[in-house]
C-alpha positions in Angstrom: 0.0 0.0 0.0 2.8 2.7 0.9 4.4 2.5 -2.8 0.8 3.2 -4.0 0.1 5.8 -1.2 3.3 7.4 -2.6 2.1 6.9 -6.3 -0.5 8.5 -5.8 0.5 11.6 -3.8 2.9 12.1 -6.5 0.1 13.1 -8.6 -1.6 15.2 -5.9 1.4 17.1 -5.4 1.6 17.6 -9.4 -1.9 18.8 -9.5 -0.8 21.6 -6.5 2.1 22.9 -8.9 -0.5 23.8 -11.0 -1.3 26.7 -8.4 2.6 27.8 -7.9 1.3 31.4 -9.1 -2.1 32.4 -8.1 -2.9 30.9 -4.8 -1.0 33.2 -2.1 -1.5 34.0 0.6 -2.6 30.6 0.5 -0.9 27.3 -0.2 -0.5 25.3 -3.0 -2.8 22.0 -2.7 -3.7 19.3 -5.0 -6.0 16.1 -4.2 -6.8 13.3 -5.9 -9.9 10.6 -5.3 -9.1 6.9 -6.3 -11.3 4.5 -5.9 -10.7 0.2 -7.0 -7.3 1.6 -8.7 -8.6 4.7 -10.8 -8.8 7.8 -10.8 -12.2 9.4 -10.3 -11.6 12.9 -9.4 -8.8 15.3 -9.1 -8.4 18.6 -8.0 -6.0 21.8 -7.5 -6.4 25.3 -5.4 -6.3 27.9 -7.6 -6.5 31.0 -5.6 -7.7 32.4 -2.3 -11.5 32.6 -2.5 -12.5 29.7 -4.2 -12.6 26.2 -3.6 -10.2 24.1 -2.0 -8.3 21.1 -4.3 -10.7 18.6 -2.2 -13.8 20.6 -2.9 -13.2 20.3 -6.8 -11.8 16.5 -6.6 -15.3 15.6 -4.9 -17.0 17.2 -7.6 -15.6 15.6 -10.3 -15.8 12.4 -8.5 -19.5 12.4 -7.7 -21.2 9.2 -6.2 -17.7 7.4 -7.2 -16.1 9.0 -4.2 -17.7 7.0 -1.7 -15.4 3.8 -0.7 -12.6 5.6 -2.3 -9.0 6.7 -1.6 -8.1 10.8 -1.0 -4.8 11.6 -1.4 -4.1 15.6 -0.4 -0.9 17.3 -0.2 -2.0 19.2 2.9 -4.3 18.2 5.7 -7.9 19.1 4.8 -8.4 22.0 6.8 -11.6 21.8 9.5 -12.1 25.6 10.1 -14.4 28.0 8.1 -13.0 30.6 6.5 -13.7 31.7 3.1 -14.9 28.1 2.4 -16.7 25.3 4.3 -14.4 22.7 6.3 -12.6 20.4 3.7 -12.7 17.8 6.3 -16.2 17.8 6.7 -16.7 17.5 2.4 -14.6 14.3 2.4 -16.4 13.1 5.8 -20.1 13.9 4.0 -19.0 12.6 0.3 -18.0 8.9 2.3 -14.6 8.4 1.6 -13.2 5.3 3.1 -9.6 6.6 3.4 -7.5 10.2 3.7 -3.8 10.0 2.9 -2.0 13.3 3.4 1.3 14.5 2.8 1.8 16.0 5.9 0.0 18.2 9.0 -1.3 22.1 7.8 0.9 24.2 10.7 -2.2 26.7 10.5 -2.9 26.4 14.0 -6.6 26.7 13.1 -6.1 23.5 11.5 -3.0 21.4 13.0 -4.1 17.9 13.4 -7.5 18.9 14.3 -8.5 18.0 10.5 -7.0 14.9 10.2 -8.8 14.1 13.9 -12.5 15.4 13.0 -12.1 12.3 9.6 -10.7 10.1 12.0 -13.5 10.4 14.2 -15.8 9.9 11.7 -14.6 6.3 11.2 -12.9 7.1 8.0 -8.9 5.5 8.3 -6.0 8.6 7.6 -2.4 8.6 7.2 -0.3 11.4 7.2 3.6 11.7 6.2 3.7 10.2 2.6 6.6 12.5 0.5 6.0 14.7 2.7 9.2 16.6 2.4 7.9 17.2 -1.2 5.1 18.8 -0.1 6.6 20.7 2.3 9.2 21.9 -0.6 5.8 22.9 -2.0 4.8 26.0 0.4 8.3 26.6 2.0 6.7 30.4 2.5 3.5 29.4 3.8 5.2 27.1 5.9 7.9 29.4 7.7 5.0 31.8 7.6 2.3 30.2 9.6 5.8 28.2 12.1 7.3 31.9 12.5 5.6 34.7 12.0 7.6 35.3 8.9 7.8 35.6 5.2 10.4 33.2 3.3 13.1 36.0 1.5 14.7 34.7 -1.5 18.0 37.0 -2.7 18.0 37.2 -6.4 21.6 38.1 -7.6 23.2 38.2 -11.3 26.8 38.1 -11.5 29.8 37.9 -13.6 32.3 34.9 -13.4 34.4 36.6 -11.5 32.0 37.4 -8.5 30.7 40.9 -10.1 27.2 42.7 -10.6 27.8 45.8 -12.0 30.4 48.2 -13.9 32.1 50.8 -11.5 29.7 53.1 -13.4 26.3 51.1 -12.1 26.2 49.6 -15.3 24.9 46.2 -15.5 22.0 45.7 -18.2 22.3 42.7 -18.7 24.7 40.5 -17.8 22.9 37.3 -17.9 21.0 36.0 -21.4 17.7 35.9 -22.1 16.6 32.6 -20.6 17.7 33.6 -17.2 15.8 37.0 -17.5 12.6 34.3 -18.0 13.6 32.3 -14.9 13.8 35.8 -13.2 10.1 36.9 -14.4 9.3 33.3 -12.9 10.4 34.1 -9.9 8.6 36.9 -9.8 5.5 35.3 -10.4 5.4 33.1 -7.6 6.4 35.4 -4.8 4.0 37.4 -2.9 6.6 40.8 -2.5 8.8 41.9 -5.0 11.3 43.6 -3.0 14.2 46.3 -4.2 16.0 49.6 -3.2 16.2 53.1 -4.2 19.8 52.5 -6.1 18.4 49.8 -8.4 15.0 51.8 -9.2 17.4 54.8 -10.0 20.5 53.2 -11.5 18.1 50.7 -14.1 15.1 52.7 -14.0 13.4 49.5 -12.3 10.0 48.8 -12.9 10.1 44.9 -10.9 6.8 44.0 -13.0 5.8 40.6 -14.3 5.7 40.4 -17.9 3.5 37.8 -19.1 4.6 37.2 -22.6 8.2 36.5 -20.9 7.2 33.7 -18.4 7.6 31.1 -21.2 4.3 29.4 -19.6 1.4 27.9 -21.2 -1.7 30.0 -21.5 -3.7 28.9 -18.0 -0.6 29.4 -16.1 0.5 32.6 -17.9 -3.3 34.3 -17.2 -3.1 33.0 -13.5 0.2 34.9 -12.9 -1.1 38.1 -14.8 -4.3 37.6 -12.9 -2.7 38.0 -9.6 0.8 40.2 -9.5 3.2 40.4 -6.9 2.9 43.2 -4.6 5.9 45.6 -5.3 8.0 47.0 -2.2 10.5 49.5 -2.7 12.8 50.4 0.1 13.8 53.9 0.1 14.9 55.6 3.1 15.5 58.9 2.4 12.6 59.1 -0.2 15.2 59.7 -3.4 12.6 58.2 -6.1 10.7 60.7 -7.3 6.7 59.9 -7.8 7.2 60.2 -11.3 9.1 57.9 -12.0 8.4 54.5 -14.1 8.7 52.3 -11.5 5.4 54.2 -9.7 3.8 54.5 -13.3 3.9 50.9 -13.2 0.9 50.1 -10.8 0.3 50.4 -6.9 3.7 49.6 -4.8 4.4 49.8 -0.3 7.4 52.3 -0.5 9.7 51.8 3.3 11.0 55.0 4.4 12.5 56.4 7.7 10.6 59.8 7.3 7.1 60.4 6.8 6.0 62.6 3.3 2.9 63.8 1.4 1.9 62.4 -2.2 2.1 58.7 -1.6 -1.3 58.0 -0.9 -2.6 60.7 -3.7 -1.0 58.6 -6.5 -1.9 55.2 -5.1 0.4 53.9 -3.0 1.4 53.5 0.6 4.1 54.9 2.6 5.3 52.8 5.5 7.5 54.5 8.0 9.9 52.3 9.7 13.0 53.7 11.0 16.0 51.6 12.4 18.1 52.6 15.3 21.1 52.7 13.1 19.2 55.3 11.1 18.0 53.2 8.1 15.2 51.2 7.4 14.3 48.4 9.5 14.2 45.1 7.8 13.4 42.8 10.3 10.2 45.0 11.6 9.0 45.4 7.5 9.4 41.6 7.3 7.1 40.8 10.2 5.1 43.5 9.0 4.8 41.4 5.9 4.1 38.3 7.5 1.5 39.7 9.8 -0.2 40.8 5.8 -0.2 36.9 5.1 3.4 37.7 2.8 4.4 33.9 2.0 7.3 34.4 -0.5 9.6 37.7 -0.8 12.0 38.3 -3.9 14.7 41.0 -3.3 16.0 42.2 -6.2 18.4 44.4 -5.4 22.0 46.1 -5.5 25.1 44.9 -3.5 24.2 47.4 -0.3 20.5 45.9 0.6 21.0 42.6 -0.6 24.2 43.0 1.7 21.9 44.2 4.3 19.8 41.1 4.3 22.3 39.0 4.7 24.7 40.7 7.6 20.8 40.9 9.5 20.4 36.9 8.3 17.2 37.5 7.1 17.9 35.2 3.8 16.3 32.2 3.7 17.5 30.8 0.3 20.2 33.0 -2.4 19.7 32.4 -6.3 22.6 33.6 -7.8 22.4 33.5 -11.8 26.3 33.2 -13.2 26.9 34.4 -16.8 29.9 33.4 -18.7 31.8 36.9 -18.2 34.8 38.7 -16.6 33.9 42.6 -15.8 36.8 42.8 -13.8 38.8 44.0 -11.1 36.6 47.6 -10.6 33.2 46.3 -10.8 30.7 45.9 -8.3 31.1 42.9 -5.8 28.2 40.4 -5.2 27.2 41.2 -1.5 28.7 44.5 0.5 29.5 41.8 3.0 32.6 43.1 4.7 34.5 40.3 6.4 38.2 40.4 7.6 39.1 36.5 8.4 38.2 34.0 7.1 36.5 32.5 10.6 34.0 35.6 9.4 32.9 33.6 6.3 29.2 33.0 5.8 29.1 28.9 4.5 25.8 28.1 2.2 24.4 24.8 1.4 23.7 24.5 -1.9 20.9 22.7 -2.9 20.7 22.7 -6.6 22.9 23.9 -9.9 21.4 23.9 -13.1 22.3 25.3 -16.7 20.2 28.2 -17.8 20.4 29.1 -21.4 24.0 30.3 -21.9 24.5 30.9 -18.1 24.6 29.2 -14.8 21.5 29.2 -11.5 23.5 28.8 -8.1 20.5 27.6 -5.8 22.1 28.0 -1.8 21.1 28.1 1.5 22.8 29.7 4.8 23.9 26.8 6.9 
């Protein structure tokens, strides 16, 4: 039974990638209803709102769901929010078994789903490729465990460790398959995240752009259907309001002072100073979390993505490596400053893979 269990989840959990950019804040789910060896419903969350991957798996499956199998990457969920109780749908459709990849740390939820079927009569099991699922929603996850947002560091550099000319310069050092994987990235995360020197220096706009996602049509409407939210970290307000990055649609500027205008042309100004006289990154990512932020992409220069990670607020670094020396004067990576090498900051790195012409470094602080 545990190498179909597994089987099986492995479609569930490729029906929930389905939803990798339109379900935030919530997570990414997929469920599917087997019943004497086939399939007779399957099902994905799409986005916030609508139903859950159980909801449309039952309906699909009809009458044929009674007696049968549920497999669900998440624990059905047995609170109501902007739905009905998942746990009760599977409990009323008769299902004669729940197998879920692992426990929903919601603390509405935790265990208390999985319970509620249980009690019901219906057997469960929970734990099947579940570090799969959990690679799922690694936002959601840290998220509902922490308080927090998961912050990816997106970072393009030369072979020799560099992002930039002396001059700022530095459109485009990778090709044009990593500037795809980069409007991916975009896509999935909740904040798009930069500073006042990139918005300046490349005239910034940190927009999705559908046509360059590479995706097929549903997944390319559900990403324009529901854009990142754009954050730009400015401290001493140096962006003016008209320029293209504010033309560009509704963005949360961070500042250390307070100024009129913001509001006007349809954004919001967050004050939130640090004691060192800048803006306070920890404090703007709790008050991200505490706005149900799951996934944040920084795009930014060497100074505030150097920022993030002397304050360790990086979860996971993807460093894009093009095939190019800019030498000796150009920008470094990180403004990291570190004297010996007891200083160093080790990563883990959990993936390498050839993009176009050019090179995706995925690593992790140890």
């Amino acid at each position: 039974m545990s190498a179909l269990d597994e089987f099986w989840m492995a479609r569930a959990i490729e029906l929930a990638r389905k939803g990798w950019y339109s379900t935030h804040p919530n997570p990414r789910v997929g469920c599917v209803i087997v019943r004497e060896g086939e399939v007779v419903g399957e099902g994905w969350h799409v986005r916030a709102g609508e139903p859950h991957a159980e909801v449309h798996a039952l309906r699909q499956a009809g009458d044929k769901a009674r007696g049968a199998t549920a497999y669900v990457t998440l624990e059905p969920c047995s609170h109501f929010g902007r739905t009905p109780p998942c746990a009760d749908a599977l409990v009323t459709a008769g299902v004669a078994r729940v197998v879920a990849a692992m426990q929903d740390p919601n603390p509405q939820v935790a265990g208390s789903g999985m319970k509620r079927i249980a009690e019901a009569g219906i057997e469960v099991r929970s734990g099947v490729l579940e570090s799969e699922a959990r690679a799922l929603n690694q936002g959601f996850l840290k998220r509902m465990e922490t308080g927090l947002p998961f912050v990816r560091v997106k970072l393009a550099m030369s072979l020799d460790g560099r992002t930039a000319m002396a001059s700022g310069e530095s459109q485009w050092i990778t090709g044009p398959a990593a500037r795809q994987a980069v409007q991916r990235l975009r896509a999935q995360s909740s904040v798009v995240l930069s500073g006042a020197d990139t918005v300046l220096m490349d005239d910034a706009r940190l927009t999705v752009r559908p046509a360059e996602l590479g995706l097929d049509a549903e997944q390319t409407d559900l990403a324009r259907r529901r854009p990142p939210l754009r954050v730009l970290i400015d401290g001493r307000l140096r962006v003016p309001l008209s320029a293209t990055f504010f033309q560009a649609g509704p963005a949360l500027v961070v500042s250390t002072r307070q100024a009129p205008g913001y509001a006007e042309a349809g954004h919001e100004l967050l004050v939130l100073a640090g004691s060192d006289g800048q803006v306070d990154l920890s404090a703007l990512m709790a008050e991200l979390g505490r706005r149900g932020v799951n996934e944040v992409l920084v795009e930014a220069g060497p100074r505030l993505a150097g920022a993030f990670a002397r304050q360790e607020l990086v979860d996971e670094y993807c460093i894009f490596m093009a095939p190019k020396l800019l030498g000796s004067s150009a920008r470094p990576l990180l403004e990291l400053p570190l004297e010996r090498m007891a200083q160093s900051r080790e990563l883990k790195i959990s993936d390498i893979r050839a993009v176009g012409d050019d090179w995706l470094v995925t690593a992790r602080p140890r």
